[in-house]
C-alpha atoms as an extended CHARMM CRD file, in Angstrom:
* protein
*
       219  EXT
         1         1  UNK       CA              0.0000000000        0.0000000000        0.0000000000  PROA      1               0.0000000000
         2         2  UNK       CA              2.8340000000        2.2690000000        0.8440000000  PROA      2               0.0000000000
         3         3  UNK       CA              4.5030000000        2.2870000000       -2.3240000000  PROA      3               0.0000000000
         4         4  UNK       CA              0.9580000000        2.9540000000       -4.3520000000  PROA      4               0.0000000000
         5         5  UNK       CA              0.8140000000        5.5430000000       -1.8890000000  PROA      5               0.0000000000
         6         6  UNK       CA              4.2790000000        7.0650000000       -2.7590000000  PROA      6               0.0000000000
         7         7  UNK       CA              3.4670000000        6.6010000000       -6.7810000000  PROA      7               0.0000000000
         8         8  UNK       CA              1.0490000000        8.5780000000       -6.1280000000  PROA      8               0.0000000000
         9         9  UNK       CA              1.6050000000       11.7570000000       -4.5170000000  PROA      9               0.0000000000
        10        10  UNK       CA              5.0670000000       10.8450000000       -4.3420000000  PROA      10              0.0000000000
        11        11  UNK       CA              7.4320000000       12.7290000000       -6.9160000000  PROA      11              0.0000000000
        12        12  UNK       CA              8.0180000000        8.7270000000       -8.6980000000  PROA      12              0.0000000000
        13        13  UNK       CA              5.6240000000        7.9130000000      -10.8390000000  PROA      13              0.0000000000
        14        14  UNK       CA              6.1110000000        4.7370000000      -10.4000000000  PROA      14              0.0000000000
        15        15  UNK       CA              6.7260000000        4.5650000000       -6.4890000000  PROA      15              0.0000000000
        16        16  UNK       CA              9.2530000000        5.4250000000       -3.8270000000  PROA      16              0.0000000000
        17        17  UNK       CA             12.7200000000        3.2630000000       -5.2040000000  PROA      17              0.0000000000
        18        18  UNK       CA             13.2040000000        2.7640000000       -1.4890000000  PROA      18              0.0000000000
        19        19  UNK       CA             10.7910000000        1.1800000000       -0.8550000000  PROA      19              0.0000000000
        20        20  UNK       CA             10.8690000000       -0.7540000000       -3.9040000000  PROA      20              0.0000000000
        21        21  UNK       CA             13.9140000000       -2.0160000000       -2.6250000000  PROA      21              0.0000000000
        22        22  UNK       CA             13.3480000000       -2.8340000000        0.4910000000  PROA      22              0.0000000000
        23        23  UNK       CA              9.9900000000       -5.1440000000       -0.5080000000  PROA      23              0.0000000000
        24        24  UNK       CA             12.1200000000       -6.5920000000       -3.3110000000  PROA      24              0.0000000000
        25        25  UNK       CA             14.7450000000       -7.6840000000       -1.0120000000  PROA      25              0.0000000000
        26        26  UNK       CA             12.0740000000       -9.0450000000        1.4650000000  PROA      26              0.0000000000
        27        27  UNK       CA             10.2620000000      -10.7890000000       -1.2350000000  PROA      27              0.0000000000
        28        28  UNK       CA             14.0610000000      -11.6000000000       -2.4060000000  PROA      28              0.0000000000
        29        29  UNK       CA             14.7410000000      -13.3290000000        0.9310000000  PROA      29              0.0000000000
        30        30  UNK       CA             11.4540000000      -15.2860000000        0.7750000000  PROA      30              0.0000000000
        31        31  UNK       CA             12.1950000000      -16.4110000000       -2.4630000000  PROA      31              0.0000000000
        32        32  UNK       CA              9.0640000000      -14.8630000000       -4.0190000000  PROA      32              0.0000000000
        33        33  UNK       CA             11.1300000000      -14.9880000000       -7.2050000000  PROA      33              0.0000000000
        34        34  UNK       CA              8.7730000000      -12.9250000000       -9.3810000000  PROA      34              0.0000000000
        35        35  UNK       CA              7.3740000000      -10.3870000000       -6.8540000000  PROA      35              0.0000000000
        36        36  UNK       CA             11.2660000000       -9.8880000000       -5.6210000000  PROA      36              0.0000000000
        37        37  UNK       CA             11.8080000000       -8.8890000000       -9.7380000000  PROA      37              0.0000000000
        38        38  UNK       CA              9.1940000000       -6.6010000000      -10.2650000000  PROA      38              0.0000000000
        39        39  UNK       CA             10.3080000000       -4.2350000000       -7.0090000000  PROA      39              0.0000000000
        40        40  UNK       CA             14.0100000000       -4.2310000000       -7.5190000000  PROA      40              0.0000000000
        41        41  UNK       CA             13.5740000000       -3.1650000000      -11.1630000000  PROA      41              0.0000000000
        42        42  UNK       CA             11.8470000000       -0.2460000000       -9.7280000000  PROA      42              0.0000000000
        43        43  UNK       CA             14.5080000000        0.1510000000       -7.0140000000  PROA      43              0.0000000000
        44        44  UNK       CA             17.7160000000        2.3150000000       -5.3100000000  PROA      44              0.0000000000
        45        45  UNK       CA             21.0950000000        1.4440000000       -6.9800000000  PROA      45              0.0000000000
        46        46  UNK       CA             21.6860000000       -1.5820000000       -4.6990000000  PROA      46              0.0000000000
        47        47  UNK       CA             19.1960000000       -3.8020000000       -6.0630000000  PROA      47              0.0000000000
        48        48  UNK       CA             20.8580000000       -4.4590000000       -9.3480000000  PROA      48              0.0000000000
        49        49  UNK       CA             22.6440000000       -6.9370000000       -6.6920000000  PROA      49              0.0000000000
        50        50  UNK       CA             20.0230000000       -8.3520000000       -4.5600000000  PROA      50              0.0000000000
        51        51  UNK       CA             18.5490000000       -9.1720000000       -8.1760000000  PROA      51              0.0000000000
        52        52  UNK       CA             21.2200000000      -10.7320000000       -9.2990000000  PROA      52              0.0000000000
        53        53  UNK       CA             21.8210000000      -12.7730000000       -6.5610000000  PROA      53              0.0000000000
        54        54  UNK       CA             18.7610000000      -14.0400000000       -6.0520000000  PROA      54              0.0000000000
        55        55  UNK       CA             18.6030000000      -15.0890000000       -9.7220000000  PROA      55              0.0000000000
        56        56  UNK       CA             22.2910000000      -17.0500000000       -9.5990000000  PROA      56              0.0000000000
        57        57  UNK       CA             21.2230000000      -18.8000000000       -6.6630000000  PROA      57              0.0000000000
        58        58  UNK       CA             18.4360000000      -19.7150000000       -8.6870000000  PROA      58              0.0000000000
        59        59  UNK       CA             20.1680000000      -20.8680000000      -11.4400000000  PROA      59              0.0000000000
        60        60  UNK       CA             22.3240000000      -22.4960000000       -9.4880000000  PROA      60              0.0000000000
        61        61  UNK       CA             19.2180000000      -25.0410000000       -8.7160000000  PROA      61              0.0000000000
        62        62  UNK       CA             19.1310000000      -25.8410000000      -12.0010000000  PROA      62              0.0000000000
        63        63  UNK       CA             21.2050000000      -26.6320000000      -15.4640000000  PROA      63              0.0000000000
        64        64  UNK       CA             24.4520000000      -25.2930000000      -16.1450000000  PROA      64              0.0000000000
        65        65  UNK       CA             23.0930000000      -24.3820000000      -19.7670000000  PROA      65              0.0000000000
        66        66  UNK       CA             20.1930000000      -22.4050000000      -18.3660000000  PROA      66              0.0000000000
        67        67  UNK       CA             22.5710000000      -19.5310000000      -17.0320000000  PROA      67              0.0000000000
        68        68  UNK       CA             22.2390000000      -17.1780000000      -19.6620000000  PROA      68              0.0000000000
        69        69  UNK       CA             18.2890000000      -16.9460000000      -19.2970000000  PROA      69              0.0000000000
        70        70  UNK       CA             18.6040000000      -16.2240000000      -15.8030000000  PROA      70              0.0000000000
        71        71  UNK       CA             21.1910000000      -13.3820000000      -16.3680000000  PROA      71              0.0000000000
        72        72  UNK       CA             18.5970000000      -12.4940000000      -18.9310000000  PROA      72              0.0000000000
        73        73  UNK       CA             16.1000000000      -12.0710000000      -16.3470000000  PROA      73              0.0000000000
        74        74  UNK       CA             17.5300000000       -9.3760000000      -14.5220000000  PROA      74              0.0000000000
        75        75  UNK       CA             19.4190000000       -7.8130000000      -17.8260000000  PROA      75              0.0000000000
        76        76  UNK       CA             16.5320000000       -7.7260000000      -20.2570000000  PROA      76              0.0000000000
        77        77  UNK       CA             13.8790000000       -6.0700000000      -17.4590000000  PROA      77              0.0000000000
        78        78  UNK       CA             16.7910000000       -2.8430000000      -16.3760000000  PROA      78              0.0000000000
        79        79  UNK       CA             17.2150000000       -2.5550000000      -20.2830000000  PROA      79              0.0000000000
        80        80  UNK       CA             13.5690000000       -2.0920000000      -21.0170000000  PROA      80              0.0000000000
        81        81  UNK       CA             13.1530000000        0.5050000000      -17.8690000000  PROA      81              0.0000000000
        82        82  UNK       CA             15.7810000000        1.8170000000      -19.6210000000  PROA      82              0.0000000000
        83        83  UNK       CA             18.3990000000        1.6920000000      -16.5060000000  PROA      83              0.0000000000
        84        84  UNK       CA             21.7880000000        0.5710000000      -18.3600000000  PROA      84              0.0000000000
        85        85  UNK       CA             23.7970000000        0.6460000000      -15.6030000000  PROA      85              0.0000000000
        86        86  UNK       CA             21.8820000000       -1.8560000000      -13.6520000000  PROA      86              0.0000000000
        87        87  UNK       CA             21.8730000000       -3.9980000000      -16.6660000000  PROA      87              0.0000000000
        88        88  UNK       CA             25.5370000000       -3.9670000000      -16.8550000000  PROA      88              0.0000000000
        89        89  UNK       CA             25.7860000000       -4.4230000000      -13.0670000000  PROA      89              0.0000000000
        90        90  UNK       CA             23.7320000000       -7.4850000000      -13.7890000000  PROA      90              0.0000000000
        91        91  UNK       CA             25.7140000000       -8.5880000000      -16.6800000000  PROA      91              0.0000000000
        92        92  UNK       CA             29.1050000000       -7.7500000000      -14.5560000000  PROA      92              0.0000000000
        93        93  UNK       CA             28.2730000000       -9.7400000000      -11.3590000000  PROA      93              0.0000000000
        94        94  UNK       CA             26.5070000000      -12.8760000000      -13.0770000000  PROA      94              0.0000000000
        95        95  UNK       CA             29.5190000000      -13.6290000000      -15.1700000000  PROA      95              0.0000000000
        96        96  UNK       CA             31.7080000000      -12.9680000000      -12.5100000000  PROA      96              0.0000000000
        97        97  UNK       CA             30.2570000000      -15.5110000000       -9.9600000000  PROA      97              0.0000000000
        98        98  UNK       CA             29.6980000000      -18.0700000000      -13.0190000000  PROA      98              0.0000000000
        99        99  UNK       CA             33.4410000000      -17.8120000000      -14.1420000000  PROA      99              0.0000000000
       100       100  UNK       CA             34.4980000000      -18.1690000000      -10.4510000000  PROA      100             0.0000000000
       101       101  UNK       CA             32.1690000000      -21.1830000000       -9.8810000000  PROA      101             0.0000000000
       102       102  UNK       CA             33.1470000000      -22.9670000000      -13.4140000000  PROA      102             0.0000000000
       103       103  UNK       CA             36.4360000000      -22.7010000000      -14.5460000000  PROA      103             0.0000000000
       104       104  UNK       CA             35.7190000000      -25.4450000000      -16.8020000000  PROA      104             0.0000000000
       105       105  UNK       CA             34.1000000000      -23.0090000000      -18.8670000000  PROA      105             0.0000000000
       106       106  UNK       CA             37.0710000000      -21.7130000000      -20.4690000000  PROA      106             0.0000000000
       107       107  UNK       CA             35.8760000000      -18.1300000000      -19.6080000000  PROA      107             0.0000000000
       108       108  UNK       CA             38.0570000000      -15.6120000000      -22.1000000000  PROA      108             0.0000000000
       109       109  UNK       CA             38.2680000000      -11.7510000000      -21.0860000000  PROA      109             0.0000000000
       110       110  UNK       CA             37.2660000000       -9.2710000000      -23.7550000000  PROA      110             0.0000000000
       111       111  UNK       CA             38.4790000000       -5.7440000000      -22.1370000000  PROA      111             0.0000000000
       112       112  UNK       CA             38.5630000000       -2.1700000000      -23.4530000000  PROA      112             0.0000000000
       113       113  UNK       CA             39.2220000000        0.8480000000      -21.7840000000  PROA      113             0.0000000000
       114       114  UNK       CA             35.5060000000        1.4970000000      -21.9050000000  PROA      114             0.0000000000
       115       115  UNK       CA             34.1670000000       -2.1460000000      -21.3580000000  PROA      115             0.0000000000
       116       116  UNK       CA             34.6700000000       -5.4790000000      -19.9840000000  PROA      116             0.0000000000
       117       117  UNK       CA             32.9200000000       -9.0630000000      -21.7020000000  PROA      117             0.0000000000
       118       118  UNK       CA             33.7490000000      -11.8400000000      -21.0130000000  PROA      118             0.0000000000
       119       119  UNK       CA             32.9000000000      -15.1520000000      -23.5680000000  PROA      119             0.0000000000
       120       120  UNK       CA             32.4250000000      -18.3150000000      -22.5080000000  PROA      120             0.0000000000
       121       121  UNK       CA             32.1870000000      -20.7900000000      -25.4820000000  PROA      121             0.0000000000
       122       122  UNK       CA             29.4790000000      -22.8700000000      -24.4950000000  PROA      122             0.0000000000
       123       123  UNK       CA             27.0300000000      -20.6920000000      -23.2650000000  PROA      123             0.0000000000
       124       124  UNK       CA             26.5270000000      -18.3020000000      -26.4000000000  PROA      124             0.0000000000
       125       125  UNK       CA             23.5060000000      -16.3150000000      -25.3790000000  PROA      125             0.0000000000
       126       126  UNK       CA             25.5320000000      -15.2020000000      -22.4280000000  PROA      126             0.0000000000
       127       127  UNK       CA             27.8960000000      -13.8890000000      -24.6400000000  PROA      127             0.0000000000
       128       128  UNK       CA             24.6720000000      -12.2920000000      -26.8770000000  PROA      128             0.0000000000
       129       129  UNK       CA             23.4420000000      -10.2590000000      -23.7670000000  PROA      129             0.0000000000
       130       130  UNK       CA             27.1800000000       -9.0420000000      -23.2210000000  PROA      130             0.0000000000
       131       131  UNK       CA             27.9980000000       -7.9720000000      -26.5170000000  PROA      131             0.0000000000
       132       132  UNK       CA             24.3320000000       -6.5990000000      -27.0040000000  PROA      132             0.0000000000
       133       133  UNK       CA             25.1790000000       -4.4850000000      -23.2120000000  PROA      133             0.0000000000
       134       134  UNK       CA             28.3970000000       -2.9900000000      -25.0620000000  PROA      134             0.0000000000
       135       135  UNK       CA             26.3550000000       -2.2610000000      -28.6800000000  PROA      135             0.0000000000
       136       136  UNK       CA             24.3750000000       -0.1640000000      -26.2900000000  PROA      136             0.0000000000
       137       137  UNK       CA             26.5430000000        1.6850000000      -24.4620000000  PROA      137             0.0000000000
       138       138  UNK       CA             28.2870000000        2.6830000000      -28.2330000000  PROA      138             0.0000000000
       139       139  UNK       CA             25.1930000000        3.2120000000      -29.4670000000  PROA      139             0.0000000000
       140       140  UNK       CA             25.8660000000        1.2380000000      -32.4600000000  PROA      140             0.0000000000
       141       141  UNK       CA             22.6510000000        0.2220000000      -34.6980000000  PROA      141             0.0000000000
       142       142  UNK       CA             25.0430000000       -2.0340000000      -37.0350000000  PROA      142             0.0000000000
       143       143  UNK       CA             26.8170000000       -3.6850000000      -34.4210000000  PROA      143             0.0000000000
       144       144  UNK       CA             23.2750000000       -5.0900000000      -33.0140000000  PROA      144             0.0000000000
       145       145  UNK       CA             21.7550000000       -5.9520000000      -36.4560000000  PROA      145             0.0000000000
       146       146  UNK       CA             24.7990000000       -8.0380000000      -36.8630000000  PROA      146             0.0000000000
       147       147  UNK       CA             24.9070000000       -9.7010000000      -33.6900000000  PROA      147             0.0000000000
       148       148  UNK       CA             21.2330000000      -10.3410000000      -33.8950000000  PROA      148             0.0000000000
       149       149  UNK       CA             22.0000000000      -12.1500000000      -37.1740000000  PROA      149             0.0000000000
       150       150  UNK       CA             25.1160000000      -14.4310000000      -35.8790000000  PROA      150             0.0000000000
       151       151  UNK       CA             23.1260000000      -15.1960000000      -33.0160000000  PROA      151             0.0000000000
       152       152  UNK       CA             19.6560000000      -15.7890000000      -34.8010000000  PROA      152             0.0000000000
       153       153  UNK       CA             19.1640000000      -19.4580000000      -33.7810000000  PROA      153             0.0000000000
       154       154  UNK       CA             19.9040000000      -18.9000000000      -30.4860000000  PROA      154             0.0000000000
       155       155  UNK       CA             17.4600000000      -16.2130000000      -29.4940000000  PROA      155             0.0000000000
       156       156  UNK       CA             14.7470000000      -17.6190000000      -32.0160000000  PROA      156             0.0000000000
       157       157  UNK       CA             15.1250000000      -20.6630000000      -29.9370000000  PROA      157             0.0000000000
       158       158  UNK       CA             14.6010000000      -18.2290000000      -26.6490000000  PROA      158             0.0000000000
       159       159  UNK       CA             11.3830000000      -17.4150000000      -27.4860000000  PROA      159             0.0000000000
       160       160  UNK       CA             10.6030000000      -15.1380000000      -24.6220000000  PROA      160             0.0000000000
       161       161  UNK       CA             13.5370000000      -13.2090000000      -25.6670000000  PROA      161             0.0000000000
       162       162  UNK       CA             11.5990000000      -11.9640000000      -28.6710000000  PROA      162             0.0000000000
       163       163  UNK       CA              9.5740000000       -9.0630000000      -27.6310000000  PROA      163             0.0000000000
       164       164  UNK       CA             11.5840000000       -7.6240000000      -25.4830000000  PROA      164             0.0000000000
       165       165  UNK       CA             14.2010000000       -7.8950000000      -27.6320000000  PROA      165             0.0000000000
       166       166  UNK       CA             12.2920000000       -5.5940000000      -30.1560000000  PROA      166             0.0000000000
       167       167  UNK       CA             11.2630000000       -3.5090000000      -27.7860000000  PROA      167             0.0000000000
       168       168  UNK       CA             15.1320000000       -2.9590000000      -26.7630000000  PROA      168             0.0000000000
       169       169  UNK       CA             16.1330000000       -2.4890000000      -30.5970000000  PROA      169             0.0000000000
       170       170  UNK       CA             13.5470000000        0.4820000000      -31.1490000000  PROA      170             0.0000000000
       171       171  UNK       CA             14.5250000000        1.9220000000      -27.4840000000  PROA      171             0.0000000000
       172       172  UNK       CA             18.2710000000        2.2130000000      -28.1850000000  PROA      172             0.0000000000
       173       173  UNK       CA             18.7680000000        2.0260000000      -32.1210000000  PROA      173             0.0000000000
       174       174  UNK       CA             16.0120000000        3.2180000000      -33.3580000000  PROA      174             0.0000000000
       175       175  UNK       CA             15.2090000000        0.1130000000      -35.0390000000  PROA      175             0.0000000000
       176       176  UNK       CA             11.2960000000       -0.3710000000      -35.8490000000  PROA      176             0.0000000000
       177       177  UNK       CA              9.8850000000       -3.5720000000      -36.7550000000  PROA      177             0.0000000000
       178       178  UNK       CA              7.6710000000       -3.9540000000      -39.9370000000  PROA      178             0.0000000000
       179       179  UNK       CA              3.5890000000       -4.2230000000      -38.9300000000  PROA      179             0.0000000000
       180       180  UNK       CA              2.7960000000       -7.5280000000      -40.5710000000  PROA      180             0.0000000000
       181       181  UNK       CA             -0.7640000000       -6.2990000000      -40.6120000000  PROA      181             0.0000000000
       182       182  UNK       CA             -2.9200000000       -3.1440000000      -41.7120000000  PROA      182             0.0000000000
       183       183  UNK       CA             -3.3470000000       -0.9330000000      -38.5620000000  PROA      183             0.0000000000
       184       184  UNK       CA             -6.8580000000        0.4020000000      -39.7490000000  PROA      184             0.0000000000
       185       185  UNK       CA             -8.0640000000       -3.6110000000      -39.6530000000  PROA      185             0.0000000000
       186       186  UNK       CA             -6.3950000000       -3.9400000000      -36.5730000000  PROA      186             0.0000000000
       187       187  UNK       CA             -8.3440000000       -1.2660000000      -35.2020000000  PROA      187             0.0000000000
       188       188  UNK       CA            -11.8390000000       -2.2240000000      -36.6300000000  PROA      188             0.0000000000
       189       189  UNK       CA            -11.0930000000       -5.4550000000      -35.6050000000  PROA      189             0.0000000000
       190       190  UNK       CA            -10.8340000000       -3.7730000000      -31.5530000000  PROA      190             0.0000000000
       191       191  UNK       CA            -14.0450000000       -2.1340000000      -32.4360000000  PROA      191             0.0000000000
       192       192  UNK       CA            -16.3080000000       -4.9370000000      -33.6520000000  PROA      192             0.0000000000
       193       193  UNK       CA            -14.2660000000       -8.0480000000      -33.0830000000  PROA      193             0.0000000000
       194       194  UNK       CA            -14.2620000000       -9.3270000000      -36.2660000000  PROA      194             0.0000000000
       195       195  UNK       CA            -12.3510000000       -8.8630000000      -39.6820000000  PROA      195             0.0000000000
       196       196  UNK       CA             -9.5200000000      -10.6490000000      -38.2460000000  PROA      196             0.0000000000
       197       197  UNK       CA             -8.6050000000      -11.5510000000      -34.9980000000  PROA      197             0.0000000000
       198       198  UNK       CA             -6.6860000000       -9.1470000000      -33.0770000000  PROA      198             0.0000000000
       199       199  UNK       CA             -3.1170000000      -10.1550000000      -32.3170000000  PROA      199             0.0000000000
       200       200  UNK       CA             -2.7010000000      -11.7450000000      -29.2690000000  PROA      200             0.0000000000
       201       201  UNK       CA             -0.3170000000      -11.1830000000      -26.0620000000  PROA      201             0.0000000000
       202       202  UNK       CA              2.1810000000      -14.0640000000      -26.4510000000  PROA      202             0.0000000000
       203       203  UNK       CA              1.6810000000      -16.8600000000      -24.0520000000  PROA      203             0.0000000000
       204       204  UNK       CA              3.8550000000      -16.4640000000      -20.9380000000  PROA      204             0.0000000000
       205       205  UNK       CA              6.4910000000      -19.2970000000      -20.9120000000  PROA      205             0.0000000000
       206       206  UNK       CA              8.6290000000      -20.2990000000      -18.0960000000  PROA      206             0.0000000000
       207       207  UNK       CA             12.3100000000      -20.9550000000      -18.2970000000  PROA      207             0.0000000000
       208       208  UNK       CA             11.5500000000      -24.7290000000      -16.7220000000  PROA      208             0.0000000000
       209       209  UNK       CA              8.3240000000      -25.0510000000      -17.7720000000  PROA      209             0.0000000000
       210       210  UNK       CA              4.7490000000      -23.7930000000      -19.2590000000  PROA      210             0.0000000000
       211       211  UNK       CA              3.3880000000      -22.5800000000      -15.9840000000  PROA      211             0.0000000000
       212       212  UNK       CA              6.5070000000      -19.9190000000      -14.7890000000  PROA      212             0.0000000000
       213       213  UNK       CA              5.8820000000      -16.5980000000      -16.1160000000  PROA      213             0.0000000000
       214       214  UNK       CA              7.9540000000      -14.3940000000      -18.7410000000  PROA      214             0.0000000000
       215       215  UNK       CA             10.4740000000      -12.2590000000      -17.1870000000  PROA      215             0.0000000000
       216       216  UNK       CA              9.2340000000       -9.3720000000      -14.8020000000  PROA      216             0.0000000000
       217       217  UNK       CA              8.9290000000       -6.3840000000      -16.5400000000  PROA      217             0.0000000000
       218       218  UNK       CA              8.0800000000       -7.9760000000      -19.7950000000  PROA      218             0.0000000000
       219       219  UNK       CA              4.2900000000       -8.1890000000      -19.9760000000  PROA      219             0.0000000000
């Protein structure tokens, strides 16, 4: 209630970060995996890492090859809410820990002045989110549409990565995606429910099954 009450007579539209934080990291320590997510998004420049390490001790449950969808779960929702610095945070602490916990990865550093990636050959949608964190931060249009082309079976085959994905290449690149259909149908459609079925919200898939939701931030 107090955070509803802070979005709205508060000067954050979308609640106090505070006290975003704090729930998150209650909900965090509670393991109310998807509440914890959609507070810290919202939160103070420490939850970047309560996220983060509530989703590697997630992963960490789980299989080896699902790391990069977990990373993506904290990486893909800062992106959208268009905080890069959490993202990178995210991106920065996840392959940390994972290098430090596998060194039979074969982790290799990719540094800059500017930038740090790190690419671990067997887990190349890990290396997707890094290289798509530094396309960002260079603001480089070309640099995504190629990396979104060597990568292409990958994310296809992450099929909750999809929208969000467009969503990211129009917020930073400026990169729209063709409308498949005509907008004035579409909108007649709305109005009379017929003509052709309005498009419909992709169903939410989980990472370990149908019944876990999309990432937070994503609907």
């Amino acid at each position: 209630v107090s955070h509803r009450w802070s979005a709205k007579f508060g000067e954050y539209p979308a609640g106090d970060p505070e006290l975003h934080h704090v729930a998150g990291s209650i909900y965090a320590e509670e393991h109310d995996t998807y509440e914890a997510e959609r507070h810290l998004l919202l939160g103070t420049k420490d939850s970047p890492e309560v996220l983060l390490k509530m989703e590697y001790a997630w992963y960490k449950e789980g299989d080896a090859h699902m790391a990069p969808h977990f990373a993506a779960r904290a990486i893909l929702p800062y992106l959208l809410v268009g905080n890069v610095r959490a993202a990178n945070t995210c991106y920065r602490l996840f392959t940390s820990a994972l290098s430090s916990d596998s060194p039979n990865l074969g982790v290799q550093d990719v540094s800059s002045a500017s930038s740090d990636v790190r690419i671990f050959p067997s887990l190349p949608l890990l290396n997707f989110l890094g290289l798509l964190l530094l396309a960002i931060q260079r603001g480089a249009p070309e640099v995504y549409k190629g990396l979104v082309s060597k990568y292409a079976t990958q994310v296809n085959e992450a099929e909750v990565w999809a929208e969000p994905l467009e969503m990211i290449a129009e917020m930073y690149f400026g990169i729209q995606k063709p409308r498949q259909s005509n907008p004035l149908m579409d909108m007649m459609s709305g109005f009379f429910g017929g003509g052709g079925a309005p498009q419909q919200q992709p169903q939410r898939r989980g990472l370990r099954g149908v019944d876990a939701p999309a990432p937070a931030g994503l609907d």
